[in-house]
Backbone as a printed PyTorch tensor [residue, N CA C, xyz], in Angstrom:
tensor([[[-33.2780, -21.6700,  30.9720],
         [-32.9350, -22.7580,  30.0850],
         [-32.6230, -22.2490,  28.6760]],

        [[-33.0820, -21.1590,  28.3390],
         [-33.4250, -20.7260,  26.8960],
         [-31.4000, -20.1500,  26.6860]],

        [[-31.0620, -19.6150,  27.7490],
         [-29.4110, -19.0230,  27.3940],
         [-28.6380, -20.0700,  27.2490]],

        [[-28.9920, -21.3480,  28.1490],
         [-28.1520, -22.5670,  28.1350],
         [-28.3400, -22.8690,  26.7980]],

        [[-28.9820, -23.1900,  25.7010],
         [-28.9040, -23.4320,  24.3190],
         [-28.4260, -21.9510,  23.6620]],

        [[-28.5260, -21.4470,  23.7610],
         [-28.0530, -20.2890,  23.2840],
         [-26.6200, -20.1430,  23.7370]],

        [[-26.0830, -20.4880,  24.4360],
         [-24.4910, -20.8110,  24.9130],
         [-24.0700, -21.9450,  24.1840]],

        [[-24.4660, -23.2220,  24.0840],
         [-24.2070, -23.9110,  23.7830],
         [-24.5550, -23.9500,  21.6240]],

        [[-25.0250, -23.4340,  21.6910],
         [-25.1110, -22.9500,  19.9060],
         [-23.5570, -22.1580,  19.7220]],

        [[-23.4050, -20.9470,  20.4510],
         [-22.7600, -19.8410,  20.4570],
         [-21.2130, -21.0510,  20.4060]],

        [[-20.9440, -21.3410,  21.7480],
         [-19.7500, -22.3310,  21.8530],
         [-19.7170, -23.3070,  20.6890]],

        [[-20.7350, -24.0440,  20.2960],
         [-20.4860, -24.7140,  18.8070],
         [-19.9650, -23.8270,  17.6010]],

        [[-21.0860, -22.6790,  17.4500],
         [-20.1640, -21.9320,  16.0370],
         [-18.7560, -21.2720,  16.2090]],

        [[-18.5130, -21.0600,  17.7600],
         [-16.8930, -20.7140,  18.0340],
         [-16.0180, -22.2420,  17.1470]],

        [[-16.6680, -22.8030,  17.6600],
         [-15.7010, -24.2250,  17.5700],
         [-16.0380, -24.3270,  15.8840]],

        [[-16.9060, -24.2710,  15.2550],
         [-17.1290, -24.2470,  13.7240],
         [-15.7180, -23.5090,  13.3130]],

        [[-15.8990, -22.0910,  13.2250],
         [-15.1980, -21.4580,  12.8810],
         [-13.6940, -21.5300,  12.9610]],

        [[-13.0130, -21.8780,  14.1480],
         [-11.9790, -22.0130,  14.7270],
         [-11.2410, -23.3840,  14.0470]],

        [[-12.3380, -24.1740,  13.9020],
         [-11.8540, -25.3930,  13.2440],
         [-11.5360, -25.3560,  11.4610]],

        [[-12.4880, -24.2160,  10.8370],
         [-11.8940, -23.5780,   9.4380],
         [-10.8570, -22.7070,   9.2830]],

        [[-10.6300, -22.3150,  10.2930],
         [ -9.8600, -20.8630,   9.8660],
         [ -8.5210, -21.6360,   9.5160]],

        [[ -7.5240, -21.0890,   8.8210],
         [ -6.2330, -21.1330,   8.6010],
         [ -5.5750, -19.9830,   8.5310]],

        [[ -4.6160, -20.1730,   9.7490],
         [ -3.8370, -18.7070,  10.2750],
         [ -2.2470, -19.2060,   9.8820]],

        [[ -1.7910, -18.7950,   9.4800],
         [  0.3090, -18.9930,   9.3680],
         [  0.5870, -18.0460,   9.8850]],

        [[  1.4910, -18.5550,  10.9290],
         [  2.2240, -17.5590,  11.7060],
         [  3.8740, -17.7750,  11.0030]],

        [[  4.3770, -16.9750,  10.8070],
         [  5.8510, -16.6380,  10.1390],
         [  6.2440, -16.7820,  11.5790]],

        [[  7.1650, -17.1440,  12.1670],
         [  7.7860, -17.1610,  13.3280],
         [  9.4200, -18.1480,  13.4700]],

        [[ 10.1220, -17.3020,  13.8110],
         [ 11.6590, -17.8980,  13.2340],
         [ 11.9650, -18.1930,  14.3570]],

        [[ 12.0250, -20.1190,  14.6590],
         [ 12.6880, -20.2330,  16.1150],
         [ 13.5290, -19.5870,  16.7080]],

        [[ 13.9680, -19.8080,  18.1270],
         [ 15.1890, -19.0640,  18.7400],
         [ 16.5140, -19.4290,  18.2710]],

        [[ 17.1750, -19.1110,  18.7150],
         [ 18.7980, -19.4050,  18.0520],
         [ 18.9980, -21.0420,  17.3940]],

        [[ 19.5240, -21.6030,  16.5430],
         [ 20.0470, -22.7480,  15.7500],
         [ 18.6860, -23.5050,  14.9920]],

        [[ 17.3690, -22.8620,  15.8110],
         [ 16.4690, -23.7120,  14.7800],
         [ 15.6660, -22.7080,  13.7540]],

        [[ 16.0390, -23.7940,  12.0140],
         [ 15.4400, -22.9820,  11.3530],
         [ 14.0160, -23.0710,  10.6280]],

        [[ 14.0270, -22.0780,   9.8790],
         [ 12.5820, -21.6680,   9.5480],
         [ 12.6670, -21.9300,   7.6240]],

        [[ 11.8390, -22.0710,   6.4320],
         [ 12.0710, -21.8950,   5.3030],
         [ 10.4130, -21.2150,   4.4510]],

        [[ 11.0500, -20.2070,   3.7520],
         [  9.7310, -20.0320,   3.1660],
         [  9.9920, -18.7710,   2.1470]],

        [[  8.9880, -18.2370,   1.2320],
         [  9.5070, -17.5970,   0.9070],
         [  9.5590, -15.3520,   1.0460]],

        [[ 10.4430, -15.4130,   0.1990],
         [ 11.4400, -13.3850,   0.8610],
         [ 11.1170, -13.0420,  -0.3780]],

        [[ 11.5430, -11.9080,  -0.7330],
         [ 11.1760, -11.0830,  -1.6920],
         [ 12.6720,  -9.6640,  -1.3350]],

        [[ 12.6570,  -9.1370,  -2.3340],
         [ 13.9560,  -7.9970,  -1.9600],
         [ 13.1400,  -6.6740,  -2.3160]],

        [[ 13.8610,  -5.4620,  -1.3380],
         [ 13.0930,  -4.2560,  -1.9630],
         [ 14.3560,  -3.0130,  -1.9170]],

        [[ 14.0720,  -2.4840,  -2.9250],
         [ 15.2980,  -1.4020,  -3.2570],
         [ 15.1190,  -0.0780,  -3.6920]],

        [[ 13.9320,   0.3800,  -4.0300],
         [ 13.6760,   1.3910,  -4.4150],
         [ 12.8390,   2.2430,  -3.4740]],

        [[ 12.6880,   1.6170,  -2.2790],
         [ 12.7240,   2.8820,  -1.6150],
         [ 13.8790,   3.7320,  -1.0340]],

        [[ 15.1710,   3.8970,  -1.5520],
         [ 16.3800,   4.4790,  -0.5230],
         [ 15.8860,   5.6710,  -0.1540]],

        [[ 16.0280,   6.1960,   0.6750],
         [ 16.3810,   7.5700,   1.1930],
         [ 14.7910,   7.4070,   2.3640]],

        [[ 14.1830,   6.6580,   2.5880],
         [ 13.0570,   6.6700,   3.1020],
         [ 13.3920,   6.0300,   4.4470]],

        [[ 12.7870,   6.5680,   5.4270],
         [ 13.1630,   5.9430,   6.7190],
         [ 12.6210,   4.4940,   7.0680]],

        [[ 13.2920,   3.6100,   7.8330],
         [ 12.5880,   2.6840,   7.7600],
         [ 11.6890,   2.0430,   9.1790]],

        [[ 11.2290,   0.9580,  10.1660],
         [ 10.3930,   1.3860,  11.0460],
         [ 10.8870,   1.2010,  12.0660]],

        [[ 12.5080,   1.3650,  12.3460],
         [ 12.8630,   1.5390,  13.5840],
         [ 13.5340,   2.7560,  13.1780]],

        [[ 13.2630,   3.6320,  12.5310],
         [ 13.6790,   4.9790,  12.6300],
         [ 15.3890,   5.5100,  11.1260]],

        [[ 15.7940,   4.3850,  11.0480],
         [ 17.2530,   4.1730,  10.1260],
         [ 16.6600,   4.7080,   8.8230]],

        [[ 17.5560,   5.0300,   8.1770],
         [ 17.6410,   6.0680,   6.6360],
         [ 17.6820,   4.2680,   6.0790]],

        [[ 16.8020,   4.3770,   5.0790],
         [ 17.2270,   2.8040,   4.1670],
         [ 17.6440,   2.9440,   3.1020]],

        [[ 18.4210,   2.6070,   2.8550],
         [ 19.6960,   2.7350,   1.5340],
         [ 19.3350,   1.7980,   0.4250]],

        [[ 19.1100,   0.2000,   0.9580],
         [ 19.5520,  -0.6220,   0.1980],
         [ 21.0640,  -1.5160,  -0.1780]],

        [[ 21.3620,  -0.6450,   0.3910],
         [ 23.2880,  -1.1550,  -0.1500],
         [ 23.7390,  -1.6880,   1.6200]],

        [[ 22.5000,  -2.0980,   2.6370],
         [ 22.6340,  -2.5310,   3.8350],
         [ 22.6980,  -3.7840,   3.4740]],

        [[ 23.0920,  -4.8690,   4.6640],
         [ 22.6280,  -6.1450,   4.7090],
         [ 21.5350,  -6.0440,   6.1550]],

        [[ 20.5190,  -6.0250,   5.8380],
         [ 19.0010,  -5.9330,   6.3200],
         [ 17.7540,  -6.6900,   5.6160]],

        [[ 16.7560,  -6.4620,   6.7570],
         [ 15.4370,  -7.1370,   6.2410],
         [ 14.4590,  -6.4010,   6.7770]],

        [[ 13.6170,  -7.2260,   6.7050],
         [ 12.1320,  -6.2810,   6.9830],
         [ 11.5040,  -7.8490,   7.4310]],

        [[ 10.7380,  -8.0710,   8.8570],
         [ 10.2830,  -8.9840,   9.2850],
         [  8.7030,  -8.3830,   9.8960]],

        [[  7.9670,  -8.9960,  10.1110],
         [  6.8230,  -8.4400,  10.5970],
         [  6.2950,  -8.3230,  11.9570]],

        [[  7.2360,  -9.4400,  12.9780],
         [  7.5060,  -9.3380,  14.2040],
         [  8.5720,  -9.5170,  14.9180]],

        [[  9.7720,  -9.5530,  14.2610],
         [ 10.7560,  -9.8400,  15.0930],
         [ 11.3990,  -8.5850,  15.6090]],

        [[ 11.6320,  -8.7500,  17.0210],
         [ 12.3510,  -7.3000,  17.8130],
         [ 13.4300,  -6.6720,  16.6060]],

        [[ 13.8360,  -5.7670,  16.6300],
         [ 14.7770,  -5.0860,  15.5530],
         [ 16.3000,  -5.2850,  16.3400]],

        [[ 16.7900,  -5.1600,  15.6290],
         [ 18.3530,  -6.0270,  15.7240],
         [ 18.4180,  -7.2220,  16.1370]],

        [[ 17.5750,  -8.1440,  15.8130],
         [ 18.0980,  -9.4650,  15.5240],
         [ 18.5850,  -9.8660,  14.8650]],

        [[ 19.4450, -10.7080,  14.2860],
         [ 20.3600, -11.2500,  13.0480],
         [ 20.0320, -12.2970,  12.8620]],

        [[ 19.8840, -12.5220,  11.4060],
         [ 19.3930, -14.2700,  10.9800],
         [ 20.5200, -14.5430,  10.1400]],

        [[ 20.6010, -15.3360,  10.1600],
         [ 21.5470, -16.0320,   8.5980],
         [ 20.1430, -16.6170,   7.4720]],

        [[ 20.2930, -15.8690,   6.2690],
         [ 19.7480, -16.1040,   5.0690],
         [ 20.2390, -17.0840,   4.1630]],

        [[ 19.5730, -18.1840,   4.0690],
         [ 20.3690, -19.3500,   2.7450],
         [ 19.5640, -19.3820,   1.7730]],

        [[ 19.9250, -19.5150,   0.5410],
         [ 19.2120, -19.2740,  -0.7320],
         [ 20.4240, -19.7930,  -1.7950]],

        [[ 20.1940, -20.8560,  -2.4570],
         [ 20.6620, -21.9560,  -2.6410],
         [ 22.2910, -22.5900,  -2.6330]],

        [[ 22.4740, -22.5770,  -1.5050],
         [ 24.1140, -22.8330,  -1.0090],
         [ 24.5420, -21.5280,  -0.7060]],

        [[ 24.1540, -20.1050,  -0.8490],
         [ 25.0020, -18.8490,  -0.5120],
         [ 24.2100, -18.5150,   0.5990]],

        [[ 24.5120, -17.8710,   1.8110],
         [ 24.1860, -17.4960,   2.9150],
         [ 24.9940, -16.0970,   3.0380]],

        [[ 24.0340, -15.1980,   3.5450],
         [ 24.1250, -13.5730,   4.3800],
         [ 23.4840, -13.7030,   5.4940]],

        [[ 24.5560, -12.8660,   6.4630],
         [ 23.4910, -12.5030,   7.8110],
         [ 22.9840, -10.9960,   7.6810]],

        [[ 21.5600, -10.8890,   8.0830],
         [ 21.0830,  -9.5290,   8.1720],
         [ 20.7240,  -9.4990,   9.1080]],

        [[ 19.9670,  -8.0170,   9.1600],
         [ 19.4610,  -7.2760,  10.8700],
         [ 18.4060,  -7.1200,  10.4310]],

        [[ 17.3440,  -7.2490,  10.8350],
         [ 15.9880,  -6.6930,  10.8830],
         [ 15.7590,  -5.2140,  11.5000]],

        [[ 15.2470,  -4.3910,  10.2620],
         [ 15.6010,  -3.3040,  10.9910],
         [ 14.2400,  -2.4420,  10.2230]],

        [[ 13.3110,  -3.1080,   9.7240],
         [ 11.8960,  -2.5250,   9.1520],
         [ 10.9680,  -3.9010,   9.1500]],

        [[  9.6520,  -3.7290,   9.1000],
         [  8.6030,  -4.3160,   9.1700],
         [  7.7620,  -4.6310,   7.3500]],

        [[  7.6080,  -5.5400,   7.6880],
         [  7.0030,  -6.1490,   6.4110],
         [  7.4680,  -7.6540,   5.9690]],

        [[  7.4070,  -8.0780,   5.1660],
         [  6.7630,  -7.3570,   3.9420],
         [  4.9240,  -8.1880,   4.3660]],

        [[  4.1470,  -6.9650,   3.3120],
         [  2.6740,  -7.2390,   3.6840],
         [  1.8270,  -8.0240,   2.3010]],

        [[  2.8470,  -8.8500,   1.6290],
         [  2.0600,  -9.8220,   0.7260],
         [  1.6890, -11.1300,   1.4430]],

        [[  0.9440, -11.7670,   0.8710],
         [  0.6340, -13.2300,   1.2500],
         [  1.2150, -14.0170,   1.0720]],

        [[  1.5200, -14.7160,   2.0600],
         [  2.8430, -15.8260,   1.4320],
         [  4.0380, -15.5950,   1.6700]],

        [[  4.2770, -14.1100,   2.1270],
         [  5.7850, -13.6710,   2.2110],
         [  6.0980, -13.6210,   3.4660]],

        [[  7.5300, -14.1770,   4.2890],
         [  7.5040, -13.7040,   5.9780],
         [  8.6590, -12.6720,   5.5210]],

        [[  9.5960, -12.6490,   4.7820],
         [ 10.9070, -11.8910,   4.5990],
         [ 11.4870, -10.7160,   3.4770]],

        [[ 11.7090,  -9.8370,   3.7860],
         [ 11.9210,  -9.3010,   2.6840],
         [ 13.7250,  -8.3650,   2.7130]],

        [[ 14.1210,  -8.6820,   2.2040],
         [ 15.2320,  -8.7400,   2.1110],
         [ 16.3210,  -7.3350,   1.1440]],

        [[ 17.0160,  -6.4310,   1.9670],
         [ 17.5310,  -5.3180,   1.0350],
         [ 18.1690,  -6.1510,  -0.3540]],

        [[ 18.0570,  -4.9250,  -1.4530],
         [ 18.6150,  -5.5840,  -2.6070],
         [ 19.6720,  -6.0060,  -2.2820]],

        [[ 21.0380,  -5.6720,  -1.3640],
         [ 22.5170,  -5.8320,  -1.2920],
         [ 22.2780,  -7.3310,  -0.6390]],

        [[ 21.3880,  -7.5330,   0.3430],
         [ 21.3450,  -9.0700,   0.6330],
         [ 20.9550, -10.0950,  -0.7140]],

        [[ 20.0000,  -9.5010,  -1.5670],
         [ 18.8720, -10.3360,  -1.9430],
         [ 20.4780, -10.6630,  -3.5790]],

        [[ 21.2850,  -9.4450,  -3.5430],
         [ 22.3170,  -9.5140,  -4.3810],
         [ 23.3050, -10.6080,  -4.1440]],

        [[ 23.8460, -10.4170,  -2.6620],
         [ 24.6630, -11.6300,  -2.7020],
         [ 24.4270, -13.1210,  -2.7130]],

        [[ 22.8600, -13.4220,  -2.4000],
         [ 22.0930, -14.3610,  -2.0000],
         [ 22.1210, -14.8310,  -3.8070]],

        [[ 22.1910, -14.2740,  -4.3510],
         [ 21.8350, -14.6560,  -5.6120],
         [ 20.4420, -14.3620,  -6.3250]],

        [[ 19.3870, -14.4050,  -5.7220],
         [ 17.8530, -13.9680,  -6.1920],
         [ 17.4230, -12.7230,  -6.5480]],

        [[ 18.4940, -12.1460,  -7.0790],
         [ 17.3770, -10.9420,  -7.7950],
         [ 16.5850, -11.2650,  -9.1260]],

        [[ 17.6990, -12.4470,  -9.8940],
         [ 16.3870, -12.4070, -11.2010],
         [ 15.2830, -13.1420, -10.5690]],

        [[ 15.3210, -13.8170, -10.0140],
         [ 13.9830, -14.7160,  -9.5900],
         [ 13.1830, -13.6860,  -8.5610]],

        [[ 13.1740, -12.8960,  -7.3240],
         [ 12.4510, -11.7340,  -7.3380],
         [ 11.5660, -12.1040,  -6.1800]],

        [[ 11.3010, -13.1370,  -5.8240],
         [ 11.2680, -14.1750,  -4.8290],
         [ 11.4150, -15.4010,  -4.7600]],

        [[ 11.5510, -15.7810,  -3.6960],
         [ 12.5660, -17.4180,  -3.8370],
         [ 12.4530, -17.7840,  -2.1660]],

        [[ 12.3870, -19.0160,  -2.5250],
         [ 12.2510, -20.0050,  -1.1170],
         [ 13.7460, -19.8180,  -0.3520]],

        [[ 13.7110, -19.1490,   1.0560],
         [ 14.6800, -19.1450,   1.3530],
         [ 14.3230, -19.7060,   2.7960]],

        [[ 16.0280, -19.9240,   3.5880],
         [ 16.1370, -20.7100,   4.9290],
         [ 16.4220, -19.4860,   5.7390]],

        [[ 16.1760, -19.6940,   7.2060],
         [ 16.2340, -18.5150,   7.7120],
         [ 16.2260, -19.5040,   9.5170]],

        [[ 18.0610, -18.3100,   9.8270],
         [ 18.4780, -19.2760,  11.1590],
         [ 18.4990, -18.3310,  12.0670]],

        [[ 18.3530, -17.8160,  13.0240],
         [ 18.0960, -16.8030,  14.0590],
         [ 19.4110, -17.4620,  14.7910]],

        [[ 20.3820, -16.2380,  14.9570],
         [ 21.7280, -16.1760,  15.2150],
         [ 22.1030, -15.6910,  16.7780]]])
């Protein structure tokens, strides 16, 4: 009898916990449905490989996603201007961020002075 409360404690603080936690999953539907939140651009690492193996320049139209297979293409919107990139590195690892975007995207997109910015994001 004594494990049956002891299970049943155990199964309550699962359920405690589970019921506080707050997890965000970044996850960009499949093709035509989209996602919005915010990217960030990164440029100063060129010459550094990136995590599917590619030399990263910067002067790509690429991103850095934290789970999406590599060569997928999204279309990026950021306020009326849209780029498509490839995911072709992992990250970015701030809070709050699902996207991070080469400077040459984050250039045509318009957001480099702002540095991050709420953007739309359509899996192509």
């Amino acid at each position: 009898m004594a494990w049956r409360t002891g299970l049943i404690a155990l199964v309550a603080l699962v359920a405690v916990i589970a019921a506080c936690a707050t997890v965000v999953f970044f996850t960009i539907p499949a093709h035509g449905g989209e996602m919005c939140g915010r990217a960030s651009y990164y440029g100063a690492e060129s010459g550094n490989r990136t995590a599917n193996g590619e030399h990263f320049t910067g002067r790509g139209m690429t991103a850095a996603h934290r789970s999406m297979p590599f060569g997928t293409k999204l279309r990026v919107t950021y306020r009326g201007r849209s780029v498509v990139v490839r995911i072709n590195d992992r990250g970015p690892y701030i809070k709050g961020r699902f996207l991070d975007l080469s400077r040459a995207a984050a250039a045509k997109l318009g957001m480099i002075p702002a540095g991050v910015a709420r953007v739309c994001v359509e899996r192509l």
